[in-house]
N, CA, C and O of each residue as an XYZ file, in Angstrom:
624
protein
N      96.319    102.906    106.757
C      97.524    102.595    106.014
C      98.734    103.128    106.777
O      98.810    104.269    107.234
N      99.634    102.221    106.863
C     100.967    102.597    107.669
C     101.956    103.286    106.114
O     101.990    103.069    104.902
N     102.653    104.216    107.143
C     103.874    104.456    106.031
C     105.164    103.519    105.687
O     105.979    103.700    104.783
N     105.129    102.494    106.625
C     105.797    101.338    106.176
C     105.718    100.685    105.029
O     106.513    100.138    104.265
N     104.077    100.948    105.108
C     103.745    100.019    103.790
C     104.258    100.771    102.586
O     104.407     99.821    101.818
N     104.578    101.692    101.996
C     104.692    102.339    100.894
C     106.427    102.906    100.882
O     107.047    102.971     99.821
N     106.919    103.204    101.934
C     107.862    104.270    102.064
C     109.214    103.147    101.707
O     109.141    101.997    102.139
N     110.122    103.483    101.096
C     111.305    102.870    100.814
C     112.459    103.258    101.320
O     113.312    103.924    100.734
N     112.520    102.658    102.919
C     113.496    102.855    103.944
C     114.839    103.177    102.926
O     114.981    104.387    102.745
N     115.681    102.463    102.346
C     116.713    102.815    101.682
C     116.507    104.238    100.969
O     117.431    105.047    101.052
N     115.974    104.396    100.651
C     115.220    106.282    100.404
C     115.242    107.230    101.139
O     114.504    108.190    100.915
N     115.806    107.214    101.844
C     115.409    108.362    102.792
C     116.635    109.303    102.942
O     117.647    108.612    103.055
N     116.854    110.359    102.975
C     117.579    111.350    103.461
C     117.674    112.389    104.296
O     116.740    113.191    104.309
N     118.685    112.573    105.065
C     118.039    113.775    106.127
C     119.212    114.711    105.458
O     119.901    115.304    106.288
N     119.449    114.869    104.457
C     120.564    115.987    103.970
C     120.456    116.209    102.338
O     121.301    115.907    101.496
N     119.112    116.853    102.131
C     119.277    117.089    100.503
C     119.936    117.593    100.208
O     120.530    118.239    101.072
N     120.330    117.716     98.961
C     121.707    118.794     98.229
C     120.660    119.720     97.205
O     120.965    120.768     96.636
N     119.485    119.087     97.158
C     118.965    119.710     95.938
C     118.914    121.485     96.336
O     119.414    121.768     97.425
N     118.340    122.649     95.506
C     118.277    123.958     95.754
C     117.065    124.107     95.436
O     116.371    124.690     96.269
N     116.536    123.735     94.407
C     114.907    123.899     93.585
C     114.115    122.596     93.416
O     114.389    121.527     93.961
N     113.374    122.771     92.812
C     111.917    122.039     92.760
C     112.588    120.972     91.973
O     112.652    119.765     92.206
N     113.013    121.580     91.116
C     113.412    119.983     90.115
C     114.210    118.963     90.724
O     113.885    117.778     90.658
N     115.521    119.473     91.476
C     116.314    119.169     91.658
C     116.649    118.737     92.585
O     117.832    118.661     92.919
N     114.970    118.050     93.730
C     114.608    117.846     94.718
C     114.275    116.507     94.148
O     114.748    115.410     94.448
N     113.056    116.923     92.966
C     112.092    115.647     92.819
C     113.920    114.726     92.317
O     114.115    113.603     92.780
N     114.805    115.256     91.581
C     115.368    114.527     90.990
C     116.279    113.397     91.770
O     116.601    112.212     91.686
N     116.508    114.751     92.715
C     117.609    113.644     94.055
C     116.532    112.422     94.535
O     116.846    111.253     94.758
N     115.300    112.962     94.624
C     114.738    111.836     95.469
C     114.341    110.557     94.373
O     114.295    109.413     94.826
N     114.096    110.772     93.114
C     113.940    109.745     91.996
C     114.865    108.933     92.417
O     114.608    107.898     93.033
N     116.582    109.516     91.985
C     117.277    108.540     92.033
C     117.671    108.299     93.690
O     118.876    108.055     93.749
N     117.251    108.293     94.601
C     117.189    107.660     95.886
C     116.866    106.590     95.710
O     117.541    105.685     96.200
N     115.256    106.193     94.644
C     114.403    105.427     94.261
C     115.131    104.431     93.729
O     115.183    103.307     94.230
N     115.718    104.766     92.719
C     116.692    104.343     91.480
C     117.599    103.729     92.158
O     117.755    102.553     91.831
N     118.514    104.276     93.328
C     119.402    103.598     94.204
C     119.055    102.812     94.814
O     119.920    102.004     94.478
N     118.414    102.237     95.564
C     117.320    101.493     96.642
C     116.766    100.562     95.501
O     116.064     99.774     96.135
N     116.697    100.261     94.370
C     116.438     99.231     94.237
C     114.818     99.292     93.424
O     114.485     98.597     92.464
N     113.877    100.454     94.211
C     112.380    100.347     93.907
C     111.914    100.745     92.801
O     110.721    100.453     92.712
N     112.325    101.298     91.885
C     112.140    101.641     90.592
C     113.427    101.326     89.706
O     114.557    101.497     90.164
N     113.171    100.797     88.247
C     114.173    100.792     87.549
C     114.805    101.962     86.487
O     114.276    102.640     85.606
N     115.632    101.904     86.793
C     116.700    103.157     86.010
C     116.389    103.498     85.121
O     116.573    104.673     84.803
N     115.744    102.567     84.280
C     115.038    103.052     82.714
C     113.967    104.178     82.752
O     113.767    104.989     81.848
N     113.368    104.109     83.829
C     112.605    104.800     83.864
C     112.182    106.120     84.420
O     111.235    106.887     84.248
N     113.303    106.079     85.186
C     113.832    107.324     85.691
C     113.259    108.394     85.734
O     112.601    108.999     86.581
N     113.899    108.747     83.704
C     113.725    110.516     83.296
C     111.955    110.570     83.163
O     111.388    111.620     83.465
N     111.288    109.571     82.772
C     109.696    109.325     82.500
C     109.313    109.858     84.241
O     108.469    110.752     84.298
N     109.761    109.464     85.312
C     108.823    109.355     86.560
C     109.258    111.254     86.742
O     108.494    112.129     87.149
N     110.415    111.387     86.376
C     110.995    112.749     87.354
C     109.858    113.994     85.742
O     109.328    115.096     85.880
N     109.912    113.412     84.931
C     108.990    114.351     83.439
C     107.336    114.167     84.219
O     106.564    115.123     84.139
N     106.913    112.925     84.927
C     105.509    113.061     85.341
C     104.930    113.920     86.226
O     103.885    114.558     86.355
N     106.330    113.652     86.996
C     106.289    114.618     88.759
C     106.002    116.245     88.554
O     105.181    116.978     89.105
N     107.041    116.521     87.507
C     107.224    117.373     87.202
C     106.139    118.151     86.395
O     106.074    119.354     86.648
N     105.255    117.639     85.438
C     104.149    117.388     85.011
C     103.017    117.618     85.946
O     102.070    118.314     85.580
N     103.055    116.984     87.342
C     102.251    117.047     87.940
C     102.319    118.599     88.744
O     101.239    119.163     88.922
N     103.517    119.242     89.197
C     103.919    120.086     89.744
C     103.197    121.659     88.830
O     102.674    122.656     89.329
N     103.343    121.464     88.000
C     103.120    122.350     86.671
C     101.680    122.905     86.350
O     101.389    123.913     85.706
N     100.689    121.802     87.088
C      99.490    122.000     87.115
C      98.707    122.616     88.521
O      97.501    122.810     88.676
N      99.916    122.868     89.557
C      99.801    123.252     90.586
C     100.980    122.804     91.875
O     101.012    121.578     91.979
N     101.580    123.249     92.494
C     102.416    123.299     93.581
C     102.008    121.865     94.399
O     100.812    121.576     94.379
N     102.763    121.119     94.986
C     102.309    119.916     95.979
C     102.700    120.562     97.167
O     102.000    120.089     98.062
N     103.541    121.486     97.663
C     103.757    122.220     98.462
C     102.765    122.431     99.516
O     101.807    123.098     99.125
N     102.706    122.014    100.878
C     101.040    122.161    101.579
C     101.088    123.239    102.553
O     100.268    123.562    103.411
N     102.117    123.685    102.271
C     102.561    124.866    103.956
C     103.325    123.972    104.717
O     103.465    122.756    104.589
N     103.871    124.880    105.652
C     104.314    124.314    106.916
C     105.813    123.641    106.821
O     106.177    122.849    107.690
N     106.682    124.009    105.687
C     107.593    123.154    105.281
C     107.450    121.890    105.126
O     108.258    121.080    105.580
N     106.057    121.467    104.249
C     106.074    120.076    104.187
C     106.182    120.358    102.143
O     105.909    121.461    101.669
N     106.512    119.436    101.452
C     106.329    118.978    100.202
C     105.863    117.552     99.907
O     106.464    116.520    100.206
N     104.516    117.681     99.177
C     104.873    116.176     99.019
C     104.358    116.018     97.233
O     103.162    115.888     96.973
N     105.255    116.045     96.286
C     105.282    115.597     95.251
C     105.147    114.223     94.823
O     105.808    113.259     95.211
N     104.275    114.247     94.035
C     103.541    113.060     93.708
C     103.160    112.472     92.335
O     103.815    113.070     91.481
N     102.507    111.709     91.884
C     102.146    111.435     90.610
C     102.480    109.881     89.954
O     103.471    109.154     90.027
N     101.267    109.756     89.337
C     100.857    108.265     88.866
C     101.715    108.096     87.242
O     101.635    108.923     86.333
N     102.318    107.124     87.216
C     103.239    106.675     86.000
C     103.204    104.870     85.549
O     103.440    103.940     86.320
N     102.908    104.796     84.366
C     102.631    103.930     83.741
C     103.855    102.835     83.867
O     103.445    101.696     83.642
N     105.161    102.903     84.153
C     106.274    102.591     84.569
C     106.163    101.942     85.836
O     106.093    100.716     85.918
N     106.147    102.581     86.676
C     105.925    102.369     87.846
C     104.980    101.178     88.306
O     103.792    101.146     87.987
N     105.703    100.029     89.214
C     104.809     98.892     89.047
C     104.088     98.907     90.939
O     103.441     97.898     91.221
N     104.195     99.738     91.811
C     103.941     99.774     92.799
C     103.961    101.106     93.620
O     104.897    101.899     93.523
N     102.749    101.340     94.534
C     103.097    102.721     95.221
C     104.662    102.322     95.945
O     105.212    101.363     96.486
N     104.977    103.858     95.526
C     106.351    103.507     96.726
C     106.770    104.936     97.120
O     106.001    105.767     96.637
N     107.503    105.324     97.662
C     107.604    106.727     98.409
C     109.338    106.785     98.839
O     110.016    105.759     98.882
N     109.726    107.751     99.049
C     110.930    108.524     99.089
C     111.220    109.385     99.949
O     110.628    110.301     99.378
N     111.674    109.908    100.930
C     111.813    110.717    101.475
C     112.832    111.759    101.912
O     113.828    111.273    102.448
N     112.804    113.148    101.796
C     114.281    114.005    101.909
C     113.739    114.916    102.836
O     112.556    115.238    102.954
N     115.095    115.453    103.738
C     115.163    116.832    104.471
C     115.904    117.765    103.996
O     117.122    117.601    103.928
N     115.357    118.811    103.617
C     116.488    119.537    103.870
C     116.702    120.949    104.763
O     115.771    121.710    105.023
N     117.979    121.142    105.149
C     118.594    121.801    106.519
C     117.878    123.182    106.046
O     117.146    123.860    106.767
N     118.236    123.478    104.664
C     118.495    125.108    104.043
C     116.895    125.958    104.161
O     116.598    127.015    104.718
N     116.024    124.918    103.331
C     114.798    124.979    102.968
C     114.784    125.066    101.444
O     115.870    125.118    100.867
N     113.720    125.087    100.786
C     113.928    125.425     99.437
C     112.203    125.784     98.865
O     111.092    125.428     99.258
N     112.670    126.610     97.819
C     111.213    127.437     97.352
C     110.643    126.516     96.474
O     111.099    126.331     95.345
N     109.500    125.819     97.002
C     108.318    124.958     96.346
C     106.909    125.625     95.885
O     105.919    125.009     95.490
N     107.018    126.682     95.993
C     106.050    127.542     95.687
C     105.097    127.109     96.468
O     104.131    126.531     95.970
N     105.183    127.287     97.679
C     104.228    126.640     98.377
C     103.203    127.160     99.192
O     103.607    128.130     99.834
N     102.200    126.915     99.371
C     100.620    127.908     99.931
C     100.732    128.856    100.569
O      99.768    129.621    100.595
N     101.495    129.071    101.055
C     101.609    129.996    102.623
C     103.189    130.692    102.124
O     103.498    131.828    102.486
N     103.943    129.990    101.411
C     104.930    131.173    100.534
C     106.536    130.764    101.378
O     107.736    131.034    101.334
N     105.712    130.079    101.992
C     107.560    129.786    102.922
C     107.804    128.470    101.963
O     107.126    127.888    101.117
N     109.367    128.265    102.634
C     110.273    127.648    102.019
C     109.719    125.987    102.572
O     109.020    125.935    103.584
N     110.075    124.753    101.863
C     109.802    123.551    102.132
C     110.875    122.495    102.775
O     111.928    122.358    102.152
N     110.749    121.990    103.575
C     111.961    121.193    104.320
C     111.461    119.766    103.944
O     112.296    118.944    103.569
N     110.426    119.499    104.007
C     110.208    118.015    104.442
C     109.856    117.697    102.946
O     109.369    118.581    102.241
N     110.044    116.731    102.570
C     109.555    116.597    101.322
C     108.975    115.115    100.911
O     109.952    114.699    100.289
N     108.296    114.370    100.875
C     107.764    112.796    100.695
C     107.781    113.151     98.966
O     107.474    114.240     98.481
N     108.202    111.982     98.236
C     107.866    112.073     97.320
C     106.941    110.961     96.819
O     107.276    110.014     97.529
N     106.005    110.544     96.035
C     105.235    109.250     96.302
C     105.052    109.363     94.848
O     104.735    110.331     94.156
N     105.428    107.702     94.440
C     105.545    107.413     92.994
C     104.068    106.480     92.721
O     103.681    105.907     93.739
N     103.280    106.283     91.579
C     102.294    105.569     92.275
C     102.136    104.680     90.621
O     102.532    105.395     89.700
N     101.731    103.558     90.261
C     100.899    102.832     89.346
C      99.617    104.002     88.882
O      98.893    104.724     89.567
N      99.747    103.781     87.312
C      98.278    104.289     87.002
C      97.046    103.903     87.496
O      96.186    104.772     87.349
N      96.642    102.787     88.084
C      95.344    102.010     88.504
C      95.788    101.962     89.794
O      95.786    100.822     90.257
N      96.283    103.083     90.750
C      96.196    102.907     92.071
C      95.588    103.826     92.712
O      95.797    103.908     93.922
N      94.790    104.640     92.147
C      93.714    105.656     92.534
C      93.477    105.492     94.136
O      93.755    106.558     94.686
N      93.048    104.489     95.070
C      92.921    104.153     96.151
C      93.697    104.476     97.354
O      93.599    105.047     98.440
N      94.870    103.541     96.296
C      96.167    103.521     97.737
C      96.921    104.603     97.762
O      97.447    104.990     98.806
N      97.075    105.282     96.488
C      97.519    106.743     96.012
C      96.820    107.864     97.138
O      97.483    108.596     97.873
N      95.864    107.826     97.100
C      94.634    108.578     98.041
C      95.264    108.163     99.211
O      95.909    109.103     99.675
N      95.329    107.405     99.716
C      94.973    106.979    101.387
C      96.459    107.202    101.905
O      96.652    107.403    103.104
N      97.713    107.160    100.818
C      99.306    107.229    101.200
C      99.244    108.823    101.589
O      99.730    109.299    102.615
N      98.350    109.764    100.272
C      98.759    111.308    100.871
C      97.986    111.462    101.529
O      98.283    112.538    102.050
N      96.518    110.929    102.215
C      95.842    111.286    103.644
C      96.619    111.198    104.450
O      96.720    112.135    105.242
N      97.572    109.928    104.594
C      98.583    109.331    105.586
C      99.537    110.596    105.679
O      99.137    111.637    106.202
N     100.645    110.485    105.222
C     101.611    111.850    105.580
C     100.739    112.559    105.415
O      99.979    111.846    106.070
N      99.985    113.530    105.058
C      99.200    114.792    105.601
C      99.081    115.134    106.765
O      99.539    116.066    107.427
N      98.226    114.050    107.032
C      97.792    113.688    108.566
C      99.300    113.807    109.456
O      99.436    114.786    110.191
N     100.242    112.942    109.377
C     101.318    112.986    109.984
C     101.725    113.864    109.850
O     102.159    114.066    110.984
N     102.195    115.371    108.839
C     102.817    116.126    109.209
C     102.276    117.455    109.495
O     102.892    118.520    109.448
N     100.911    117.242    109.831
C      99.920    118.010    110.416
C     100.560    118.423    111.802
O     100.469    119.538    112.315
N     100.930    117.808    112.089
C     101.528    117.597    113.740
C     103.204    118.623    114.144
O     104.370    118.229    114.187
N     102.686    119.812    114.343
C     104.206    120.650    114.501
C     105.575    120.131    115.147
O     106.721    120.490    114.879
N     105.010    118.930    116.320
C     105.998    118.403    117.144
C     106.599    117.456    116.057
O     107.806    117.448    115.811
N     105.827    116.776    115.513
C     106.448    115.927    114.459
C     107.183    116.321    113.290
O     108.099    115.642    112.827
N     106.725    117.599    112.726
C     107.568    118.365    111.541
C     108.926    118.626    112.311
O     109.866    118.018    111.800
N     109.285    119.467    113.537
C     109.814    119.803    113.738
C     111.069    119.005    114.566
O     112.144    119.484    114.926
N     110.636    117.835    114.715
C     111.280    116.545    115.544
C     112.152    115.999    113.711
O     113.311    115.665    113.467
N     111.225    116.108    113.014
C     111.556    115.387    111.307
C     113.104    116.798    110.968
O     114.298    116.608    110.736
N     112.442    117.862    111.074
C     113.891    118.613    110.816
C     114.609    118.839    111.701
O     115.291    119.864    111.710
N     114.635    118.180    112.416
C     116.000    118.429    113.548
C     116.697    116.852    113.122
O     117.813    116.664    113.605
N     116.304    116.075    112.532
C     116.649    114.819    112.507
C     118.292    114.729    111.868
O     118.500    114.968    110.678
N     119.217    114.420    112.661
C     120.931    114.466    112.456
C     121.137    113.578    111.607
O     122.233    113.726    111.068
N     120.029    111.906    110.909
C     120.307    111.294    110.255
C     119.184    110.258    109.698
O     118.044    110.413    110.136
N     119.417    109.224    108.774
C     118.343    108.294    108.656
C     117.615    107.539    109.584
O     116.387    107.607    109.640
N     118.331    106.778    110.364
C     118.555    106.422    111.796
C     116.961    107.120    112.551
O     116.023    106.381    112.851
N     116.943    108.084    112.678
C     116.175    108.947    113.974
C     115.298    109.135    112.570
O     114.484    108.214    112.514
N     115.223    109.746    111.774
C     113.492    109.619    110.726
C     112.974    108.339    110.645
O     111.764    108.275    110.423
N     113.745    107.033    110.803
C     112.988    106.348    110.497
C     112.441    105.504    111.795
O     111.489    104.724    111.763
N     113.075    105.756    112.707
C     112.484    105.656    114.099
C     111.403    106.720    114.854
O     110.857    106.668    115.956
N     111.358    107.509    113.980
C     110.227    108.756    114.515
C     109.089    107.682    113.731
O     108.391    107.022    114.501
N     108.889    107.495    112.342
C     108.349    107.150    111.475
C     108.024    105.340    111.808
O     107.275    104.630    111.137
N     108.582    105.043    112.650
C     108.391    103.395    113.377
C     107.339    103.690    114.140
O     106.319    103.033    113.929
N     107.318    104.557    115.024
C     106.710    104.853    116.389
C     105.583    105.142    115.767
O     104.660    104.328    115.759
N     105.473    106.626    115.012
C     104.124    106.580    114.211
C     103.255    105.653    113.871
O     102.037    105.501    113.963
N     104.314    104.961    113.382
C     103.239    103.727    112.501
C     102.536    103.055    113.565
O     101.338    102.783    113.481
N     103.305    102.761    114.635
C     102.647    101.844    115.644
C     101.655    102.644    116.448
O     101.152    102.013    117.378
N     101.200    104.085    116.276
C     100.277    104.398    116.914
C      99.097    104.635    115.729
O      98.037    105.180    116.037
N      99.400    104.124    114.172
C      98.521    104.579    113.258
C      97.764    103.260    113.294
O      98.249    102.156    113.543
N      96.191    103.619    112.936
C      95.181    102.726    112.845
C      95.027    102.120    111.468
O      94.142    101.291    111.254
């Protein structure tokens, strides 16, 4: 699975404003909300699931990566989001450091599959230090989503 397939180029940010956990998932919702891929109605339901999901344990994986996630009845397609931020911010995350990278991935209740195989996908990708660290140096949308082109074309 490519991250093309899921990720919602108009989504993306290399300059969060958020400070905390909420206020991460929230910027990146309405990224969602802006871009077109989810509708507005549904908003406060996806950012209450995420949040929901967070609650039952950290998505936080180390390494300044985040990737918050979670399946919503609303939601008519996997789709994904993406933010940097410069500062870092406390995701409560495995290893206790702060989180920069953050994917957020919105998913259909009956997508058990593609849900699975989207967070193998970034895992896998930000497994890679040259790549985390190429992702936070990134000055704009522009250069993440051309790091994230190249990827794809070397993903199977």
């Amino acid at each position: 699975m490519k991250i093309s397939e899921f990720l919602c180029t108009k989504a993306v940010t290399s300059d969060l404003k958020a400070t905390t956990k909420k206020e991460v998932i929230e910027e990146l919702v309405d990224l969602l909300v802006k871009a077109g891929a989810i509708e507005k109605k549904i908003r406060n339901k996806l950012v209450e699931t995420l949040m929901a999901r967070e609650a039952l344990g950290s998505t936080a994986i180390g390494q300044g990566v985040a990737i918050p996630h979670g399946k919503c009845e609303q939601v008519s397609k996997l789709t994904a989001a993406l933010g940097i931020s410069k500062k870092g911010i406390d995701f409560d995350s495995l290893d206790g450091e702060p989180a920069y990278i953050f994917f957020l991935l919105a998913a259909p209740i009956d997508s058990a599959g593609p849900h699975l195989k989207a967070l193998q996908r970034i895992t896998r990708l930000l497994k890679d230090k040259y790549f985390r660290e190429n992702f936070k140096s990134a000055k704009d949308e522009k250069i993440i989503l051309a790091l994230l082109t190249q990827d794809d074309g070397q993903a199977v």
